[in-house]
TORKOLMI-218165 format. One record per residue (C-alpha): residue in three letters; y, x, z. Coordinates in Angstrom, 1 decimal. Layout:
% residues N
<atom residuo="ALA" py="Y" px="X" pz="Z"/>
...
This chain:
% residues 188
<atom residuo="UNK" py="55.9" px="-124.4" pz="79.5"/>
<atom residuo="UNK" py="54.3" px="-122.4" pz="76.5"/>
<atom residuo="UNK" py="53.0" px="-119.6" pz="78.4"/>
<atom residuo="UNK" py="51.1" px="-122.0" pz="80.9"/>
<atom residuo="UNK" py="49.9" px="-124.5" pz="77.7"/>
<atom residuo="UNK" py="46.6" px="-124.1" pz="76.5"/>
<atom residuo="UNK" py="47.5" px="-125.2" pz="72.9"/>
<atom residuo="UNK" py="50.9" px="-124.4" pz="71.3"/>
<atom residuo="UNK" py="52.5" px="-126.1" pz="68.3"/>
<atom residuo="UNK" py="55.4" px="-124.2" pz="67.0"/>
<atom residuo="UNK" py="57.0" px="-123.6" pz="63.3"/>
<atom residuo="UNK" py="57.0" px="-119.9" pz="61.1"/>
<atom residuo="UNK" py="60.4" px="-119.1" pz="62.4"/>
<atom residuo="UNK" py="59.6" px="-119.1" pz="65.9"/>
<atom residuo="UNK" py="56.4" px="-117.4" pz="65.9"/>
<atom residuo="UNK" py="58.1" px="-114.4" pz="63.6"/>
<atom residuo="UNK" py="60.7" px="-114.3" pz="66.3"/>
<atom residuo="UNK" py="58.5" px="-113.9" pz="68.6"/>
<atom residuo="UNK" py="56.6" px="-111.1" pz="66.9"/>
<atom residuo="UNK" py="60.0" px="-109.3" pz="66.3"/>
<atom residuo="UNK" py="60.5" px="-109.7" pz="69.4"/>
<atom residuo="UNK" py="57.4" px="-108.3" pz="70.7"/>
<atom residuo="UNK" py="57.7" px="-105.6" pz="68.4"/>
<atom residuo="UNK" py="60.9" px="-104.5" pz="70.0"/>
<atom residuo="UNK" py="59.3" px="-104.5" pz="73.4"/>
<atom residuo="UNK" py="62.1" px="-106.5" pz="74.4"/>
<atom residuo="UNK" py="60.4" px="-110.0" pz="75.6"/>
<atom residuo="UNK" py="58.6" px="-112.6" pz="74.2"/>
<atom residuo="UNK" py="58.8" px="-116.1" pz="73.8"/>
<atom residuo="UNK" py="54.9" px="-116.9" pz="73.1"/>
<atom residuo="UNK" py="51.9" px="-116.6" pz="75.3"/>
<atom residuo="UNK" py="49.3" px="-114.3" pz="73.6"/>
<atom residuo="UNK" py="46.9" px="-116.3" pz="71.5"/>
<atom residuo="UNK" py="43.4" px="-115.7" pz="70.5"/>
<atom residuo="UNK" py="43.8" px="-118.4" pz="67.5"/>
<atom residuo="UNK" py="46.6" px="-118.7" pz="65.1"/>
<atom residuo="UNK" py="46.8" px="-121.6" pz="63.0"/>
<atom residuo="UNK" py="49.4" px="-122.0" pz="60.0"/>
<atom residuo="UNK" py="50.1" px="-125.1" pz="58.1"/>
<atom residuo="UNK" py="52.1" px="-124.7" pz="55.0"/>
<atom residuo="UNK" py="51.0" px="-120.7" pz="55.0"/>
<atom residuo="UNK" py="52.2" px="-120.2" pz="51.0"/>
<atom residuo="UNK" py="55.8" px="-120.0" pz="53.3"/>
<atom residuo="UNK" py="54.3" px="-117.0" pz="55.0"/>
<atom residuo="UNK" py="55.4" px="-114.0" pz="53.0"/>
<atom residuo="UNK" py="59.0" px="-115.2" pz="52.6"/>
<atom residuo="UNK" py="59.3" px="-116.1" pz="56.4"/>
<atom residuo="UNK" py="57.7" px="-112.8" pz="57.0"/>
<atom residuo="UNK" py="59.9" px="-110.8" pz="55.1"/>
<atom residuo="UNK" py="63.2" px="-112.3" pz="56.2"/>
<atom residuo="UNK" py="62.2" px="-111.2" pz="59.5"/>
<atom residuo="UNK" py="60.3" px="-108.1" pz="59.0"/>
<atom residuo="UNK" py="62.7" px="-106.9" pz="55.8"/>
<atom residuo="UNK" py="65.8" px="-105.4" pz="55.7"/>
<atom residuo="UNK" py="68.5" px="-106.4" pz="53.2"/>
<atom residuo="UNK" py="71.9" px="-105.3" pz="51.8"/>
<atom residuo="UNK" py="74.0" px="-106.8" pz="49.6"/>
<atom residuo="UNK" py="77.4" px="-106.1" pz="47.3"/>
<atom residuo="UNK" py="78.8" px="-109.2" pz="49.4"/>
<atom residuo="UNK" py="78.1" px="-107.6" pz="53.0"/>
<atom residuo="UNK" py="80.0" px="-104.7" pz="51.3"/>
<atom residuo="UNK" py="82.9" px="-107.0" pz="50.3"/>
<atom residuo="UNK" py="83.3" px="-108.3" pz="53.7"/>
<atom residuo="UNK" py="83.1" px="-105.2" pz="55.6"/>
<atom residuo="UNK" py="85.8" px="-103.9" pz="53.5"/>
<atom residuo="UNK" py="88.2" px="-107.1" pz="54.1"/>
<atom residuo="UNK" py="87.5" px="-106.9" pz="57.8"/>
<atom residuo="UNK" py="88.5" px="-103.6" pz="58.0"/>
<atom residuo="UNK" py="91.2" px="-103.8" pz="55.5"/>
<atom residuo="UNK" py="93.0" px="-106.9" pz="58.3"/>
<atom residuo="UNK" py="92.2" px="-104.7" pz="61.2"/>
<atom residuo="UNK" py="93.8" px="-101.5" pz="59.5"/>
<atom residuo="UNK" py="97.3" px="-103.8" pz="58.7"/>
<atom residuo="UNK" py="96.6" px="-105.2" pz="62.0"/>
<atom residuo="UNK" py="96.5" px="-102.0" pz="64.3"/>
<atom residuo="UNK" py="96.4" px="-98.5" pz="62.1"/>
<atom residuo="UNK" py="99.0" px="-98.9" pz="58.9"/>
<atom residuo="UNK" py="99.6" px="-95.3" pz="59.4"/>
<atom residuo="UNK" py="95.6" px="-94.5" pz="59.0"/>
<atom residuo="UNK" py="96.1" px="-93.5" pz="54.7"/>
<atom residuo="UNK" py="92.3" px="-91.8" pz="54.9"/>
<atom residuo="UNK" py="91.0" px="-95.2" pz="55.6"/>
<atom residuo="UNK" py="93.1" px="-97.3" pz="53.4"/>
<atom residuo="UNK" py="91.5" px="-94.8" pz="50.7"/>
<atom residuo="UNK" py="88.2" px="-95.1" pz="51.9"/>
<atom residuo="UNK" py="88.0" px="-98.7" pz="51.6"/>
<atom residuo="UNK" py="89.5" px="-99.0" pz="48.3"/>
<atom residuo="UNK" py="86.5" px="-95.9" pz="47.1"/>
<atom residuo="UNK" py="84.1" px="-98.2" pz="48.7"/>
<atom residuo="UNK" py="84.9" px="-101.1" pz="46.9"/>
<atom residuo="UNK" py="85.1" px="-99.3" pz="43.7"/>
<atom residuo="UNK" py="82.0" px="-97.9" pz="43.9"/>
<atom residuo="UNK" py="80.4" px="-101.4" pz="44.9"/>
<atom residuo="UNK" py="81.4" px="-102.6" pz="42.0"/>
<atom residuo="UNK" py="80.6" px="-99.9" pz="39.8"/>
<atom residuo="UNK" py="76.8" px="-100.1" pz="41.3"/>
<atom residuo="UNK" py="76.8" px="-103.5" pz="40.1"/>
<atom residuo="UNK" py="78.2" px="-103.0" pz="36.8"/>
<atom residuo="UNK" py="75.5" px="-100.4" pz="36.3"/>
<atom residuo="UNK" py="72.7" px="-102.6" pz="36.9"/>
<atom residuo="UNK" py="73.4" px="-105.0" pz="33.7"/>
<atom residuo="UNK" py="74.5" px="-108.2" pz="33.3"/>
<atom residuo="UNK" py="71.1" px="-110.3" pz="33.8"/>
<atom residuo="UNK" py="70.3" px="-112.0" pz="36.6"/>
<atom residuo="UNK" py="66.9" px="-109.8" pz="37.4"/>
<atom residuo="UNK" py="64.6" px="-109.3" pz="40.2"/>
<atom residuo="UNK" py="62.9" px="-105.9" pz="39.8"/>
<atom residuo="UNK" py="61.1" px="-103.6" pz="41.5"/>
<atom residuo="UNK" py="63.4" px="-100.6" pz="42.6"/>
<atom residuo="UNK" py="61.1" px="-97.8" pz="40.9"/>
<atom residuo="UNK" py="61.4" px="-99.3" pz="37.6"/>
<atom residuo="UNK" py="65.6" px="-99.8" pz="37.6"/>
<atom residuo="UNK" py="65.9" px="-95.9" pz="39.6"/>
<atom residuo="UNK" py="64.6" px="-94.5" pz="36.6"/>
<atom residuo="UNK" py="68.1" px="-95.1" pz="35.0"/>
<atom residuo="UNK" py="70.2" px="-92.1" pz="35.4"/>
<atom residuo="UNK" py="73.4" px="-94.6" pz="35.8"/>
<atom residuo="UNK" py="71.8" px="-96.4" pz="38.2"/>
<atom residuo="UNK" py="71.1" px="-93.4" pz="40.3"/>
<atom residuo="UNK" py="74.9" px="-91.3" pz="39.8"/>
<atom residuo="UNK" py="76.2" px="-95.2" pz="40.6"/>
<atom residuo="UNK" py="73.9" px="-95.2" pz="44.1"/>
<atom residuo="UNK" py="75.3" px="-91.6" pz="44.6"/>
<atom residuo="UNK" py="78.3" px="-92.6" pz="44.4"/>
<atom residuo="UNK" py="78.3" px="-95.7" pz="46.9"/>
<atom residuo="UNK" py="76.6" px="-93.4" pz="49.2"/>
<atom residuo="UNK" py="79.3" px="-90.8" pz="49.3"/>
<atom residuo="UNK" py="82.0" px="-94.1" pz="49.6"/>
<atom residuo="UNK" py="80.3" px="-95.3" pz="52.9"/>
<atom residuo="UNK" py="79.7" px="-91.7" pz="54.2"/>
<atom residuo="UNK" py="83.7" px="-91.4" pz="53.5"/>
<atom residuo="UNK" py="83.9" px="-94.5" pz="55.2"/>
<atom residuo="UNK" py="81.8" px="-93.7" pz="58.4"/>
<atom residuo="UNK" py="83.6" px="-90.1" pz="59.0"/>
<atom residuo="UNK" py="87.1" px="-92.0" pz="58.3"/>
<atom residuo="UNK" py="85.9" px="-94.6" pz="61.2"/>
<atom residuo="UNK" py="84.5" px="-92.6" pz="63.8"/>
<atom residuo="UNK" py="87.7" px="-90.5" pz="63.9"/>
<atom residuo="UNK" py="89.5" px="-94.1" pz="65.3"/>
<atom residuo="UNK" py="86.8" px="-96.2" pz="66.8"/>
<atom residuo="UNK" py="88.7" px="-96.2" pz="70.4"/>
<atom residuo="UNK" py="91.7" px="-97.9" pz="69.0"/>
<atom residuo="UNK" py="89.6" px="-101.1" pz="68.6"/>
<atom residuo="UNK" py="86.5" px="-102.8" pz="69.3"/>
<atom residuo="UNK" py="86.4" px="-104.4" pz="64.9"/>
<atom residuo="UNK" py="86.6" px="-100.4" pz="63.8"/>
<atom residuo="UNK" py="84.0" px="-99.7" pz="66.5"/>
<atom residuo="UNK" py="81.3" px="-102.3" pz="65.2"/>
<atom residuo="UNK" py="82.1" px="-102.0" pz="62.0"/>
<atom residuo="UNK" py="81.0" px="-98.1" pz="62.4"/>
<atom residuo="UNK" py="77.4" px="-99.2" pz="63.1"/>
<atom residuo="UNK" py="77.2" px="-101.6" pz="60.5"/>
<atom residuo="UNK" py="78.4" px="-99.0" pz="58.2"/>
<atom residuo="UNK" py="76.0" px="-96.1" pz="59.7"/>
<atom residuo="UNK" py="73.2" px="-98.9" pz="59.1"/>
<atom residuo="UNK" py="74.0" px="-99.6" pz="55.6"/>
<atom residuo="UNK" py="74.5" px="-95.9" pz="54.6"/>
<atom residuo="UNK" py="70.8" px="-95.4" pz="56.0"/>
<atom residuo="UNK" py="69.4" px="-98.4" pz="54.1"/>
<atom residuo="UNK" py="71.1" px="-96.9" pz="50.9"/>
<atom residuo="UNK" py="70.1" px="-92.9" pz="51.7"/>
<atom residuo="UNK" py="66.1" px="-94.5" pz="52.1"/>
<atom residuo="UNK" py="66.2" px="-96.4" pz="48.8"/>
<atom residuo="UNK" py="67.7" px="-93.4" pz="47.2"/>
<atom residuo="UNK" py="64.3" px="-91.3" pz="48.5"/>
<atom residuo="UNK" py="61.9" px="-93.8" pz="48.8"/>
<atom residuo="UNK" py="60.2" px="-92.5" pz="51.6"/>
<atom residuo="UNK" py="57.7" px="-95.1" pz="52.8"/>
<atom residuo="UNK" py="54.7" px="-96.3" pz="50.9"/>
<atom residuo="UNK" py="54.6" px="-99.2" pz="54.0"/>
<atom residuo="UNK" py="57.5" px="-100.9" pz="52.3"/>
<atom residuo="UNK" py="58.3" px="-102.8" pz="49.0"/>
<atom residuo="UNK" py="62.2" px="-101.3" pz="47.7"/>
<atom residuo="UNK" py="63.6" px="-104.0" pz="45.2"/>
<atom residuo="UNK" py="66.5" px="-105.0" pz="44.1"/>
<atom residuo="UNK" py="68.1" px="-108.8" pz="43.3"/>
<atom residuo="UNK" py="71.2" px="-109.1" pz="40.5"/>
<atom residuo="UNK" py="73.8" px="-112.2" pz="40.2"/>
<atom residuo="UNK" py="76.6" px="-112.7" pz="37.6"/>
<atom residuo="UNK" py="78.5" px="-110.7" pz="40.1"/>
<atom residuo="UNK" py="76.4" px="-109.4" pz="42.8"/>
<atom residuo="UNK" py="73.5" px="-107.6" pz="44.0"/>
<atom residuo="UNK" py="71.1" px="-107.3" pz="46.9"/>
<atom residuo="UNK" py="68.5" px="-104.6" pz="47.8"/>
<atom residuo="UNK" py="65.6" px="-105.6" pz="49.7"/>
<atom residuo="UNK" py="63.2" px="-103.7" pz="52.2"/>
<atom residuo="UNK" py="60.1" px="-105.5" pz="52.6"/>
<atom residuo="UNK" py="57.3" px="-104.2" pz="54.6"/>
């Protein structure tokens, strides 16, 4: 019905869905439209950026590792490499947070990567979650949980490895704090 209607009334979700979606070249929702109208536009940038943005926190890390930590007592006890690796990561997730102080802070990621801790603490995680992916891809066929937990980890190492170098100047790198967690953000 919206692609035949000559006027359209939808809500900031939908219409960033279907721009994602469009973007992706993989369908789309919305007829094209030669006038956009938002109501309640202040909600723009945040709407924007949850769809547009990339995101990864210390509790995606904490959950990744308790999945795999069941599925490894569930089908590979034997696997000691990734019984390690997972106890690394975790470390090292916690060590990144203990690193970024105890305020609850939002701050732009140039001003906090200027800290040398900060930095040998980022290095660290990295080298946890690259552990973790080579541990991973050596048993992805002995069940589908190692399998997608392999891209999830391949996707966090490369949101980490592009906040470590900063390599777009289209994107905003920054970086939330909690009592006892953390999220960095990529926001285009």
């Amino acid at each position: 019905k919206a692609q035949s209607a000559d006027l359209v009334v939808i809500n900031h979700h939908l219409f960033f869905a279907d721009c994602a979606l469009k973007e992706d070249g993989f369908a789309e929702i919305l007829p094209t439209a030669q006038v956009v109208i938002f109501d309640e536009a202040h909600q723009l940038p945040d709407i924007a950026a949850n769809f547009f943005g990339r995101r990864l926190s210390s509790r995606q890390l904490r959950i990744l590792t308790t999945e795999l930590t069941r599925e490894l007592e569930n089908i590979a006890k034997d696997d000691r490499v990734l019984a390690e690796c997972l106890l690394l990561l975790q470390d090292h997730n916690d060590e990144f947070r203990l690193c970024l102080g105890d305020e609850i802070q939002r701050l732009a990621w140039f001003e906090i990567s200027k800290k040398n801790s900060v930095m040998s603490a980022l290095e660290n995680l990295i080298g946890a979650i690259t552990k973790l992916e080579e541990a991973l891809i050596t048993i992805t066929g002995r069940s589908q949980v190692f399998e997608k937990s392999l891209e999830r980890v391949t996707q966090h190492k490369n949101l980490l490895l592009e906040v470590q170098s900063l390599p777009s100047t289209n994107s905003v790198y920054w970086l939330e704090t909690f009592k006892r967690s953390y999220s960095l953000y990529i926001t285009p």
